[in-house]
C-alpha positions in Angstrom: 41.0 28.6 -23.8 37.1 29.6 -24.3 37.1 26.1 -26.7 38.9 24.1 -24.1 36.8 25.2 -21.5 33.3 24.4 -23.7 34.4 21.1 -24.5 35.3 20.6 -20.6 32.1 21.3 -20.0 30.1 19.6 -22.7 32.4 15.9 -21.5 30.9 16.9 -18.0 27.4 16.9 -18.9 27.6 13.6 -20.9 29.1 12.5 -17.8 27.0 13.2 -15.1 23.8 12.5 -17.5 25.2 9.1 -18.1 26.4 8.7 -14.7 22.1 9.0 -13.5 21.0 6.6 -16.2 23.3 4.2 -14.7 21.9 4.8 -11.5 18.3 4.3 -12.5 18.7 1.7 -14.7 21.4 -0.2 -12.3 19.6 0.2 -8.9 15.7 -1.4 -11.2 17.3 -4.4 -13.3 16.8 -6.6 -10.2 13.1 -5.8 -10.2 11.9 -8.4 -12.6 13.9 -11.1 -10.4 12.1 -11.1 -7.7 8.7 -11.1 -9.8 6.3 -13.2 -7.8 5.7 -15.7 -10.5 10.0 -15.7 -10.6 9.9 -16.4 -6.8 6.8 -19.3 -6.7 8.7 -20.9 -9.7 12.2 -21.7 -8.1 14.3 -20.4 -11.4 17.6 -20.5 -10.4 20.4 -17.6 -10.6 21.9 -19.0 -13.6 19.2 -19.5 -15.7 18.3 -16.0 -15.2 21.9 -14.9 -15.9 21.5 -16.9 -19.7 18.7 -15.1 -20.4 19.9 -11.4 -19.9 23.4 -12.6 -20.9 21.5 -13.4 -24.2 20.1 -9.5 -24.5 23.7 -7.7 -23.4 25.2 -9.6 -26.5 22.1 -8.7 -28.8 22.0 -4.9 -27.6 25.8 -4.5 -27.9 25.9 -4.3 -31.7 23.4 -1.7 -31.5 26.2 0.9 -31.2 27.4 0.1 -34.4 24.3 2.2 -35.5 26.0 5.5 -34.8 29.4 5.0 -33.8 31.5 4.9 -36.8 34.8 2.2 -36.1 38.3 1.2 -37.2 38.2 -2.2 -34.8 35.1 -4.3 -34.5 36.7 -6.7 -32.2 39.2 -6.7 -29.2 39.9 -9.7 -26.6 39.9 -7.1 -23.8 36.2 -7.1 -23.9 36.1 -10.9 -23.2 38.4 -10.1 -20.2 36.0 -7.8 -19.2 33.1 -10.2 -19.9 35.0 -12.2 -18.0 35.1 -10.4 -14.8 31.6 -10.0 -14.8 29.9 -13.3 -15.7 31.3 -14.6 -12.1 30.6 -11.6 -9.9 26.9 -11.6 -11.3 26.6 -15.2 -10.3 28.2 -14.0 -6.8 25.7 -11.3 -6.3 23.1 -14.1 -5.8 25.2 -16.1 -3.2 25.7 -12.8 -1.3 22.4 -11.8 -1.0 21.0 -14.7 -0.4 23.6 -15.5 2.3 24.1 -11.7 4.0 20.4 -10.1 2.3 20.2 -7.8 -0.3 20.8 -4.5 1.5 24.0 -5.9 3.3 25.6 -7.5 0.2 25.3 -4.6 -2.3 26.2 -2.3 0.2 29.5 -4.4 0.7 29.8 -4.9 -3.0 29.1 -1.1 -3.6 31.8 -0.1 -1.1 34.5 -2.1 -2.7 33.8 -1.5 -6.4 34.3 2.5 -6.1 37.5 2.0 -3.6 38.9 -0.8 -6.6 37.6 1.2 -9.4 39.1 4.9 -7.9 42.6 2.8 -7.2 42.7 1.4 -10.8 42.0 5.1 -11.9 44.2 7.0 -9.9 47.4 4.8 -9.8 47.3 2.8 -12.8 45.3 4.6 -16.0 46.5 8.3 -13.9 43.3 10.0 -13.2 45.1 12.2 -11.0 42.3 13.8 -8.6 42.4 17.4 -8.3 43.0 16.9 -4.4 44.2 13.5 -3.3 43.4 14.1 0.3 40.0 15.3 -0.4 39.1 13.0 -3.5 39.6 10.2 -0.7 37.6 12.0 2.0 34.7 12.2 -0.7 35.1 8.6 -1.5 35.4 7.7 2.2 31.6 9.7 2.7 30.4 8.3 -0.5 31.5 4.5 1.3 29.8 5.6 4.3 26.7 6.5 2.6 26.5 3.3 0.9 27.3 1.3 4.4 24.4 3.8 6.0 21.8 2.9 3.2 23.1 -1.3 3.7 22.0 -1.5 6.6 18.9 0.1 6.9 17.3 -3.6 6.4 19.5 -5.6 8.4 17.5 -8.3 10.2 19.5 -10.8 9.5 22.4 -9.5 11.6 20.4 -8.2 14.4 18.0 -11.0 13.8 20.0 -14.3 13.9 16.3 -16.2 14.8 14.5 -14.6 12.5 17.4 -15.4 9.7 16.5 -19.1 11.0 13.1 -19.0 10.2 13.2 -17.2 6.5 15.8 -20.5 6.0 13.3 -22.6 7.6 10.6 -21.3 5.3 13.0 -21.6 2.0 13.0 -25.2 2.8 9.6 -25.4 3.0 9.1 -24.1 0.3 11.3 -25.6 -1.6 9.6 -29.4 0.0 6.3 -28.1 -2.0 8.0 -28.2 -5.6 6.0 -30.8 -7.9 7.2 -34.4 -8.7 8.1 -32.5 -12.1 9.9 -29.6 -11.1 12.2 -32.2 -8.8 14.7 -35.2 -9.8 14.3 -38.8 -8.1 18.0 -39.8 -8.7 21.0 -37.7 -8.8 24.7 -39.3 -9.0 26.7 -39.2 -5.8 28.6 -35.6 -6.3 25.1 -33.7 -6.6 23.5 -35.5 -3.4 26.8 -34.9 -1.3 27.0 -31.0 -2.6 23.3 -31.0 -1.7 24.1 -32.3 1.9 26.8 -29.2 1.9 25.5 -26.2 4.3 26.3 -23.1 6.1 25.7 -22.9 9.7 23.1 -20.3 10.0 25.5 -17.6 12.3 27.7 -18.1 9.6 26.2 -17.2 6.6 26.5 -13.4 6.4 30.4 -14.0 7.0 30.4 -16.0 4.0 28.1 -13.5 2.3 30.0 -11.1 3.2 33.1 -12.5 1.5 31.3 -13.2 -1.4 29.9 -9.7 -1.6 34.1 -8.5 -1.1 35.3 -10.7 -4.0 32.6 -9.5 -6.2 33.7 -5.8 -5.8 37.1 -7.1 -6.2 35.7 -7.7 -9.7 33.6 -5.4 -10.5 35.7 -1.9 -9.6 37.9 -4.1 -11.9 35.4 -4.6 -14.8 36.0 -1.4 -16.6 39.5 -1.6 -16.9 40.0 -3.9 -20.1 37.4 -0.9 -21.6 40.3 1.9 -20.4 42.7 -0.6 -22.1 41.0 -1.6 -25.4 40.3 2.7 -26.1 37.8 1.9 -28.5 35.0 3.7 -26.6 31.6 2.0 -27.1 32.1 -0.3 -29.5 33.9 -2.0 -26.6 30.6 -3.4 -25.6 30.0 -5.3 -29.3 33.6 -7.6 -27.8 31.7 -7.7 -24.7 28.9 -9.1 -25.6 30.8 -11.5 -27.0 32.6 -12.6 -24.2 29.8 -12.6 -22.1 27.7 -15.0 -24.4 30.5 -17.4 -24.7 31.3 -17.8 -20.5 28.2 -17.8 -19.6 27.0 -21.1 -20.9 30.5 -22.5 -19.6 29.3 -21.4 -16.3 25.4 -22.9 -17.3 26.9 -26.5 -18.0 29.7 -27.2 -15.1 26.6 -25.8 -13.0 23.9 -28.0 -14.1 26.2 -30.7 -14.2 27.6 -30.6 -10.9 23.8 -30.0 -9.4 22.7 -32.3 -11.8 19.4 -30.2 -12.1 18.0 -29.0 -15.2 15.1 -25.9 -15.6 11.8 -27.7 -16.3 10.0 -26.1 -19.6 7.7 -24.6 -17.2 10.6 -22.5 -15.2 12.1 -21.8 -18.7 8.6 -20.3 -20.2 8.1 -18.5 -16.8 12.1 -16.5 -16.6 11.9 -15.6 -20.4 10.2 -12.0 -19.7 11.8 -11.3 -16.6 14.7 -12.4 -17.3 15.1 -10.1 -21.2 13.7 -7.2 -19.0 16.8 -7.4 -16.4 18.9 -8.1 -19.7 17.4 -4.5 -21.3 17.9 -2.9 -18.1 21.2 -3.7 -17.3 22.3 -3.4 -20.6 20.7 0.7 -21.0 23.0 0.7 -17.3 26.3 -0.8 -18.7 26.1 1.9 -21.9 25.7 4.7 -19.5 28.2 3.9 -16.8 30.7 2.8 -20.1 30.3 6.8 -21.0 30.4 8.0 -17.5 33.8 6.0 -17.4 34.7 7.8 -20.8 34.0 11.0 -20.1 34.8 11.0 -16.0 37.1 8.7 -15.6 37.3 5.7 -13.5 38.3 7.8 -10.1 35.0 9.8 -11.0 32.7 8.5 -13.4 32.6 4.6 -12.5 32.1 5.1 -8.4 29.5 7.1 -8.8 27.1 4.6 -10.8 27.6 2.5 -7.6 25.0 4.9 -6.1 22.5 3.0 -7.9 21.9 1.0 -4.3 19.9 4.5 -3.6 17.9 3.9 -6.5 17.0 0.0 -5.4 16.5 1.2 -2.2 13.6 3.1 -3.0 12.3 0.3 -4.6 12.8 -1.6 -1.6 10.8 1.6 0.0 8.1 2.4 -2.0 7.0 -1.0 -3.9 8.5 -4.1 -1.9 8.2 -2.5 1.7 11.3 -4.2 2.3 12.3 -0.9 4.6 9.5 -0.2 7.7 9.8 2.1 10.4 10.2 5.4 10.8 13.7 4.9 12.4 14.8 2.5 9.2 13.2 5.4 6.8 15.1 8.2 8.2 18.1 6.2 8.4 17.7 5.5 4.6 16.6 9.9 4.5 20.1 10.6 6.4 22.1 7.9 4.3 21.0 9.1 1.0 22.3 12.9 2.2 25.8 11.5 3.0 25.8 9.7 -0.3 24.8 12.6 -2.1 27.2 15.1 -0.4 29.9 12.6 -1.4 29.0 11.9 -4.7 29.3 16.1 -4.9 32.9 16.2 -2.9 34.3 13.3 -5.4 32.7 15.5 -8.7 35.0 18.5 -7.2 37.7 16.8 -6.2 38.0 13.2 -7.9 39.6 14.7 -11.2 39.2 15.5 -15.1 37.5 13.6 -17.6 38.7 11.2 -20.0 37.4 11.5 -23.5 40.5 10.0 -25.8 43.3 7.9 -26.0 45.8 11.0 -25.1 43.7 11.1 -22.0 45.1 7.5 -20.8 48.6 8.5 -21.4 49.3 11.8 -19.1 51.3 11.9 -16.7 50.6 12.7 -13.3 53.1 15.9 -13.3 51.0 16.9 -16.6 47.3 16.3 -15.2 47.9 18.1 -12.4 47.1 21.8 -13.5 43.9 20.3 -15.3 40.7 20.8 -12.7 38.0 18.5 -12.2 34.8 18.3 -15.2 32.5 19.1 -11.9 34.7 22.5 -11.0 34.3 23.4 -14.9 30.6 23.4 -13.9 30.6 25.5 -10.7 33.3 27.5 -11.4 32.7 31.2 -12.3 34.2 31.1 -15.4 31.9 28.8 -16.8 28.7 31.2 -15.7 
Protein backbone atom coordinates (compact mmCIF):
# COMPACT_ATOMS: atom_id res chain seq x y z
CA UNK A 1 0.00 0.00 0.00
CA UNK A 2 3.02 2.40 1.27
CA UNK A 3 4.57 1.47 -2.60
CA UNK A 4 1.27 2.16 -4.29
CA UNK A 5 0.77 5.12 -2.58
CA UNK A 6 4.60 6.58 -3.44
CA UNK A 7 4.31 5.74 -6.88
CA UNK A 8 0.71 7.60 -6.84
CA UNK A 9 2.36 10.28 -5.76
CA UNK A 10 5.65 10.40 -7.72
CA UNK A 11 2.96 10.06 -11.36
CA UNK A 12 1.36 13.23 -9.73
CA UNK A 13 4.30 15.31 -9.51
CA UNK A 14 5.42 14.41 -13.14
CA UNK A 15 2.08 15.46 -13.88
CA UNK A 16 1.42 18.62 -12.56
CA UNK A 17 5.32 19.64 -13.32
CA UNK A 18 4.58 18.73 -16.92
CA UNK A 19 1.20 20.06 -16.85
CA UNK A 20 3.07 24.02 -16.00
CA UNK A 21 5.74 23.56 -18.73
CA UNK A 22 2.96 23.19 -21.03
CA UNK A 23 1.39 26.17 -19.79
CA UNK A 24 4.49 28.39 -20.14
CA UNK A 25 5.73 27.04 -23.09
CA UNK A 26 2.07 26.85 -24.79
CA UNK A 27 0.62 30.37 -23.74
CA UNK A 28 4.78 32.09 -25.31
CA UNK A 29 5.14 30.03 -28.71
CA UNK A 30 3.00 32.75 -30.43
CA UNK A 31 5.40 35.43 -29.32
CA UNK A 32 7.88 35.23 -32.10
CA UNK A 33 4.69 35.59 -34.60
CA UNK A 34 3.78 38.65 -34.05
CA UNK A 35 7.60 39.86 -34.06
CA UNK A 36 7.56 43.31 -35.63
CA UNK A 37 9.79 42.42 -38.44
CA UNK A 38 7.07 39.11 -38.88
CA UNK A 39 4.22 41.78 -38.93
CA UNK A 40 5.94 44.60 -41.45
CA UNK A 41 6.90 41.61 -43.64
CA UNK A 42 3.32 40.11 -44.48
CA UNK A 43 4.58 36.19 -43.89
CA UNK A 44 1.67 34.32 -44.20
CA UNK A 45 0.18 31.61 -41.54
CA UNK A 46 1.44 28.83 -43.58
CA UNK A 47 4.74 29.59 -44.19
CA UNK A 48 5.11 30.06 -40.57
CA UNK A 49 3.46 26.68 -39.89
CA UNK A 50 6.44 24.91 -42.40
CA UNK A 51 8.87 26.23 -40.50
CA UNK A 52 7.97 25.12 -36.90
CA UNK A 53 6.44 22.00 -38.51
CA UNK A 54 10.07 21.45 -39.71
CA UNK A 55 11.47 21.71 -35.76
CA UNK A 56 8.42 19.32 -34.19
CA UNK A 57 9.68 16.54 -36.61
CA UNK A 58 13.48 17.36 -35.86
CA UNK A 59 12.88 17.48 -31.98
CA UNK A 60 10.73 14.42 -31.90
CA UNK A 61 13.51 11.88 -32.36
CA UNK A 62 15.19 13.44 -29.52
CA UNK A 63 13.29 11.16 -27.18
CA UNK A 64 14.93 8.29 -28.60
CA UNK A 65 17.89 9.60 -26.43
CA UNK A 66 16.46 8.16 -23.21
CA UNK A 67 13.52 6.35 -23.80
CA UNK A 68 14.33 2.85 -24.56
CA UNK A 69 11.49 1.30 -27.38
CA UNK A 70 10.03 -1.93 -28.88
CA UNK A 71 7.98 0.28 -31.76
CA UNK A 72 9.63 3.12 -33.58
CA UNK A 73 6.75 3.81 -35.66
CA UNK A 74 2.83 3.84 -35.42
CA UNK A 75 0.22 5.44 -38.02
CA UNK A 76 -1.78 6.73 -35.02
CA UNK A 77 0.79 9.51 -34.72
CA UNK A 78 -0.04 10.63 -38.30
CA UNK A 79 -3.69 10.72 -37.23
CA UNK A 80 -2.76 12.73 -34.60
CA UNK A 81 -0.45 14.89 -36.87
CA UNK A 82 -3.34 14.99 -38.70
CA UNK A 83 -5.64 16.60 -36.36
CA UNK A 84 -3.33 19.23 -35.73
CA UNK A 85 -1.81 20.41 -38.91
CA UNK A 86 -5.51 21.96 -39.79
CA UNK A 87 -6.52 23.35 -36.41
CA UNK A 88 -3.07 25.23 -36.29
CA UNK A 89 -3.90 26.72 -39.66
CA UNK A 90 -7.52 27.46 -38.03
CA UNK A 91 -6.11 29.28 -35.15
CA UNK A 92 -4.94 32.05 -37.62
CA UNK A 93 -8.41 32.39 -39.28
CA UNK A 94 -10.00 32.68 -35.75
CA UNK A 95 -7.99 35.23 -34.46
CA UNK A 96 -7.77 37.15 -37.16
CA UNK A 97 -11.50 37.01 -37.72
CA UNK A 98 -12.90 37.08 -33.74
CA UNK A 99 -9.08 38.57 -32.15
CA UNK A 100 -6.79 36.66 -30.21
CA UNK A 101 -8.32 36.75 -26.73
CA UNK A 102 -11.89 35.68 -28.09
CA UNK A 103 -10.71 32.85 -30.35
CA UNK A 104 -8.38 31.04 -27.88
CA UNK A 105 -10.69 31.51 -25.29
CA UNK A 106 -13.40 29.64 -27.54
CA UNK A 107 -10.82 27.17 -28.60
CA UNK A 108 -9.59 26.69 -24.90
CA UNK A 109 -13.19 26.03 -23.78
CA UNK A 110 -13.92 23.35 -26.23
CA UNK A 111 -10.59 21.50 -26.15
CA UNK A 112 -10.82 20.61 -22.26
CA UNK A 113 -14.92 19.81 -22.59
CA UNK A 114 -13.73 17.36 -25.91
CA UNK A 115 -10.57 16.26 -24.29
CA UNK A 116 -12.46 15.47 -20.58
CA UNK A 117 -15.45 13.57 -22.80
CA UNK A 118 -12.89 11.45 -24.76
CA UNK A 119 -11.30 10.66 -21.20
CA UNK A 120 -14.13 9.96 -19.28
CA UNK A 121 -16.39 7.99 -21.67
CA UNK A 122 -14.24 6.50 -24.06
CA UNK A 123 -10.37 5.63 -22.68
CA UNK A 124 -12.48 5.42 -18.77
CA UNK A 125 -10.82 8.00 -16.78
CA UNK A 126 -13.52 7.75 -14.42
CA UNK A 127 -13.44 11.09 -12.21
CA UNK A 128 -13.47 10.57 -8.61
CA UNK A 129 -16.75 12.67 -8.52
CA UNK A 130 -18.62 13.05 -11.81
CA UNK A 131 -20.87 15.78 -10.51
CA UNK A 132 -17.99 17.75 -9.17
CA UNK A 133 -15.22 16.89 -11.92
CA UNK A 134 -17.89 18.72 -14.20
CA UNK A 135 -18.49 21.60 -11.84
CA UNK A 136 -14.53 22.07 -11.91
CA UNK A 137 -14.41 21.85 -15.54
CA UNK A 138 -17.48 24.16 -15.88
CA UNK A 139 -15.33 27.01 -13.49
CA UNK A 140 -12.19 26.11 -15.26
CA UNK A 141 -14.55 27.06 -18.82
CA UNK A 142 -15.59 30.03 -17.09
CA UNK A 143 -12.27 31.17 -16.24
CA UNK A 144 -11.11 30.77 -19.66
CA UNK A 145 -14.33 32.71 -21.14
CA UNK A 146 -13.49 35.48 -18.17
CA UNK A 147 -9.80 35.89 -19.31
CA UNK A 148 -11.28 35.85 -23.47
CA UNK A 149 -12.77 38.57 -23.10
CA UNK A 150 -10.88 40.90 -21.25
CA UNK A 151 -9.75 42.37 -24.84
CA UNK A 152 -12.82 42.29 -26.68
CA UNK A 153 -13.04 45.41 -28.86
CA UNK A 154 -14.01 43.90 -31.58
CA UNK A 155 -17.38 42.80 -30.21
CA UNK A 156 -18.13 45.84 -28.33
CA UNK A 157 -16.28 47.80 -30.95
CA UNK A 158 -17.85 46.90 -34.31
CA UNK A 159 -16.27 50.59 -35.74
CA UNK A 160 -13.28 50.16 -34.45
CA UNK A 161 -13.08 46.29 -35.87
CA UNK A 162 -13.79 48.48 -39.26
CA UNK A 163 -10.94 50.54 -38.99
CA UNK A 164 -8.11 47.81 -37.80
CA UNK A 165 -9.59 46.12 -41.38
CA UNK A 166 -9.36 49.31 -43.01
CA UNK A 167 -5.69 49.70 -41.82
CA UNK A 168 -4.80 45.84 -42.84
CA UNK A 169 -5.72 46.96 -46.25
CA UNK A 170 -3.66 49.70 -46.11
CA UNK A 171 -1.14 48.15 -45.22
CA UNK A 172 -1.25 45.51 -47.23
CA UNK A 173 -1.59 48.48 -50.56
CA UNK A 174 2.14 49.47 -49.32
CA UNK A 175 3.71 45.92 -50.14
CA UNK A 176 6.64 46.43 -52.92
CA UNK A 177 6.19 45.60 -56.66
CA UNK A 178 8.27 42.47 -55.43
CA UNK A 179 6.57 41.26 -52.60
CA UNK A 180 3.15 41.35 -54.92
CA UNK A 181 2.03 39.39 -58.25
CA UNK A 182 0.87 41.36 -61.48
CA UNK A 183 -1.22 38.35 -62.84
CA UNK A 184 -2.94 35.64 -61.08
CA UNK A 185 -5.31 33.05 -62.95
CA UNK A 186 -9.00 33.46 -62.57
CA UNK A 187 -9.63 31.12 -59.30
CA UNK A 188 -7.02 33.26 -57.14
CA UNK A 189 -8.49 36.82 -58.28
CA UNK A 190 -12.17 35.58 -57.65
CA UNK A 191 -11.04 33.97 -54.00
CA UNK A 192 -9.33 37.30 -53.59
CA UNK A 193 -12.65 39.22 -54.30
CA UNK A 194 -14.25 36.61 -51.47
CA UNK A 195 -14.94 38.63 -48.05
CA UNK A 196 -16.71 38.65 -44.76
CA UNK A 197 -19.01 41.30 -44.01
CA UNK A 198 -17.30 43.06 -41.13
CA UNK A 199 -20.45 42.23 -38.30
CA UNK A 200 -19.93 38.99 -39.41
CA UNK A 201 -16.54 38.07 -38.90
CA UNK A 202 -16.41 37.07 -35.25
CA UNK A 203 -19.36 34.59 -36.03
CA UNK A 204 -17.24 33.02 -38.49
CA UNK A 205 -14.34 33.26 -36.08
CA UNK A 206 -16.01 31.97 -33.72
CA UNK A 207 -16.92 28.84 -35.70
CA UNK A 208 -13.55 28.51 -36.67
CA UNK A 209 -12.24 28.78 -33.16
CA UNK A 210 -15.30 25.79 -32.24
CA UNK A 211 -14.01 23.41 -34.99
CA UNK A 212 -10.49 23.82 -33.86
CA UNK A 213 -11.31 22.61 -30.25
CA UNK A 214 -13.27 20.04 -31.95
CA UNK A 215 -9.77 18.96 -33.00
CA UNK A 216 -7.65 19.67 -30.63
CA UNK A 217 -9.38 18.06 -27.23
CA UNK A 218 -9.23 15.29 -29.98
CA UNK A 219 -5.49 15.45 -30.67
CA UNK A 220 -4.28 13.30 -27.94
CA UNK A 221 -6.35 10.50 -28.45
CA UNK A 222 -4.40 8.55 -31.25
CA UNK A 223 -1.37 8.96 -28.36
CA UNK A 224 -3.99 7.08 -25.64
CA UNK A 225 -4.42 4.61 -28.58
CA UNK A 226 -0.82 3.99 -29.97
CA UNK A 227 0.41 3.41 -25.71
CA UNK A 228 3.84 3.86 -26.73
CA UNK A 229 4.30 6.84 -24.43
CA UNK A 230 6.75 9.42 -25.88
CA UNK A 231 8.05 7.90 -28.52
CA UNK A 232 4.63 8.62 -29.96
CA UNK A 233 5.92 12.00 -30.91
CA UNK A 234 8.98 10.51 -33.26
CA UNK A 235 5.34 9.10 -35.55
CA UNK A 236 4.28 12.49 -35.00
CA UNK A 237 6.60 14.32 -36.35
CA UNK A 238 6.33 12.38 -39.03
CA UNK A 239 2.92 13.00 -39.80
CA UNK A 240 3.17 16.38 -39.30
CA UNK A 241 6.08 16.98 -41.80
CA UNK A 242 4.33 15.06 -44.42
CA UNK A 243 0.56 17.11 -44.22
CA UNK A 244 1.89 20.03 -43.85
CA UNK A 245 3.46 20.71 -47.24
CA UNK A 246 0.11 19.05 -48.71
CA UNK A 247 -1.50 21.89 -46.95
CA UNK A 248 1.61 24.47 -48.24
CA UNK A 249 0.96 23.51 -52.06
CA UNK A 250 -3.13 23.37 -52.49
CA UNK A 251 -2.61 26.76 -50.57
CA UNK A 252 -0.11 28.52 -52.68
CA UNK A 253 -1.72 27.11 -55.47
CA UNK A 254 -5.21 28.16 -55.02
CA UNK A 255 -3.73 31.86 -53.82
CA UNK A 256 -1.41 31.60 -56.42
CA UNK A 257 1.13 33.51 -54.08
CA UNK A 258 4.48 32.44 -53.26
CA UNK A 259 6.87 33.87 -50.12
CA UNK A 260 9.42 36.21 -51.69
CA UNK A 261 13.17 35.25 -50.46
CA UNK A 262 12.96 38.20 -48.41
CA UNK A 263 9.70 36.96 -46.35
CA UNK A 264 11.41 33.45 -46.33
CA UNK A 265 14.99 34.94 -44.79
CA UNK A 266 12.79 37.11 -42.42
CA UNK A 267 10.24 33.92 -40.75
CA UNK A 268 13.26 31.54 -40.40
CA UNK A 269 14.12 32.60 -36.68
CA UNK A 270 10.71 33.25 -35.57
CA UNK A 271 9.28 30.84 -37.07
CA UNK A 272 12.22 27.65 -35.44
CA UNK A 273 11.61 29.68 -32.08
CA UNK A 274 7.65 28.92 -32.19
CA UNK A 275 8.73 25.35 -33.54
CA UNK A 276 11.16 24.94 -30.15
CA UNK A 277 8.51 26.34 -28.06
CA UNK A 278 5.70 24.45 -29.05
CA UNK A 279 7.49 21.52 -29.36
CA UNK A 280 9.11 21.70 -25.23
CA UNK A 281 4.84 22.35 -24.86
CA UNK A 282 3.67 19.16 -26.80
CA UNK A 283 6.36 16.92 -24.65
CA UNK A 284 5.02 18.23 -21.52
CA UNK A 285 1.35 18.20 -22.06
CA UNK A 286 2.15 14.40 -23.87
CA UNK A 287 3.33 13.45 -20.10
CA UNK A 288 0.68 15.39 -18.36
CA UNK A 289 -1.75 13.28 -20.54
CA UNK A 290 0.39 10.07 -19.43
CA UNK A 291 0.52 10.58 -16.08
CA UNK A 292 -3.08 12.56 -15.52
CA UNK A 293 -5.05 11.42 -17.89
CA UNK A 294 -6.99 13.07 -20.52
CA UNK A 295 -10.08 14.19 -17.99
CA UNK A 296 -7.07 15.75 -15.88
CA UNK A 297 -3.93 16.17 -17.34
CA UNK A 298 -4.76 17.47 -21.03
CA UNK A 299 -7.53 20.33 -19.84
CA UNK A 300 -5.38 21.76 -17.76
CA UNK A 301 -2.46 22.68 -20.38
CA UNK A 302 -5.35 24.74 -21.91
CA UNK A 303 -4.67 27.21 -19.05
CA UNK A 304 -1.82 28.27 -21.07
CA UNK A 305 -4.27 31.40 -22.40
CA UNK A 306 -3.31 32.74 -18.63
CA UNK A 307 0.17 32.52 -19.53
CA UNK A 308 -0.33 34.49 -23.15
CA UNK A 309 -2.31 36.73 -21.45
CA UNK A 310 0.25 38.12 -19.45
CA UNK A 311 2.12 38.53 -22.34
CA UNK A 312 -0.62 40.41 -23.79
CA UNK A 313 -0.30 42.41 -20.19
CA UNK A 314 3.03 43.07 -19.50
CA UNK A 315 4.92 43.19 -23.09
CA UNK A 316 2.26 43.86 -25.85
CA UNK A 317 -0.16 46.12 -23.73
CA UNK A 318 -2.76 44.44 -25.51
CA UNK A 319 -4.93 44.56 -21.99
CA UNK A 320 -5.41 48.55 -20.61
CA UNK A 321 -7.46 49.57 -17.90
CA UNK A 322 -7.77 49.02 -14.69
CA UNK A 323 -11.35 47.48 -15.21
CA UNK A 324 -9.74 45.02 -18.16
CA UNK A 325 -6.78 44.23 -15.50
CA UNK A 326 -8.85 43.19 -12.75
CA UNK A 327 -11.12 41.39 -14.93
CA UNK A 328 -8.04 39.40 -16.14
CA UNK A 329 -6.91 39.45 -11.81
CA UNK A 330 -10.55 37.92 -11.05
CA UNK A 331 -10.45 35.45 -14.28
CA UNK A 332 -7.10 34.04 -13.53
CA UNK A 333 -8.65 33.22 -9.68
CA UNK A 334 -11.67 31.28 -11.22
CA UNK A 335 -9.27 29.50 -13.55
CA UNK A 336 -7.02 28.59 -10.84
CA UNK A 337 -9.72 27.49 -8.35
CA UNK A 338 -10.85 25.24 -11.21
CA UNK A 339 -7.83 23.91 -12.35
CA UNK A 340 -7.61 22.86 -8.20
CA UNK A 341 -11.45 21.43 -8.13
CA UNK A 342 -10.62 19.22 -11.51
CA UNK A 343 -6.97 18.03 -9.76
CA UNK A 344 -9.38 16.73 -6.74
CA UNK A 345 -12.04 15.55 -8.44
CA UNK A 346 -11.22 14.85 -12.29
CA UNK A 347 -9.58 11.36 -11.53
CA UNK A 348 -6.30 9.02 -11.26
CA UNK A 349 -3.50 9.07 -13.43
CA UNK A 350 -2.55 7.00 -16.26
CA UNK A 351 0.87 5.75 -16.47
CA UNK A 352 0.55 2.12 -18.52
CA UNK A 353 -1.28 0.25 -20.82
CA UNK A 354 -3.40 -1.54 -17.85
CA UNK A 355 -4.34 1.97 -17.08
CA UNK A 356 -6.38 2.26 -20.56
CA UNK A 357 -8.21 -0.91 -20.02
CA UNK A 358 -10.14 -0.57 -16.42
CA UNK A 359 -13.22 -0.53 -16.10
CA UNK A 360 -15.30 2.03 -14.67
CA UNK A 361 -16.70 -0.39 -11.75
CA UNK A 362 -12.73 -1.09 -11.16
CA UNK A 363 -11.46 2.65 -11.19
CA UNK A 364 -13.90 3.71 -9.07
CA UNK A 365 -12.27 3.01 -5.54
CA UNK A 366 -8.88 4.56 -7.01
CA UNK A 367 -8.77 8.51 -5.81
CA UNK A 368 -7.55 11.29 -7.73
CA UNK A 369 -3.21 11.82 -8.15
CA UNK A 370 -4.15 15.48 -6.73
CA UNK A 371 -6.04 13.77 -3.36
CA UNK A 372 -2.76 11.58 -3.06
CA UNK A 373 -1.13 14.93 -2.63
CA UNK A 374 -3.39 16.57 -0.02
CA UNK A 375 -4.52 13.79 1.63
CA UNK A 376 -3.13 13.03 5.16
CA UNK A 377 -1.77 9.96 4.38
CA UNK A 378 0.61 11.24 2.15
CA UNK A 379 2.02 13.99 4.94
Amino acid sequence: KINNLCGSMQDAVIGYISVLGAVIFFGSFGVPSKARCVLEAHIDTVLFQMYYSAVIFVTGWLVLTYEPYDQLFTAWGVLGAALWVPASLLSIAAMRLAGMSVAQGVWSGVTMVVSFAWGAIYFNDKPVSLPLALLALGVLVLGVLGLSFCNNKYFIFPAKRQQDASEDQNLLEQTTEADTETWKPVWARWLGMLHIPVKWQPVAGIGCAITLGLLNGSMMVPYRIADMGVIYLISFGIGVIMITPVFALVFYIVTWHVPTPRQLAIGSLPGVLSGLMWSIGNYCSTYATQYLGMTIGFPLTQCALLVAGLWGIVYYREIRGWIYIGQFCVASLVLIAGAFLLGLYGGGPVSSSSSLSTSWSSSSSSSSSFSVLLSPASA
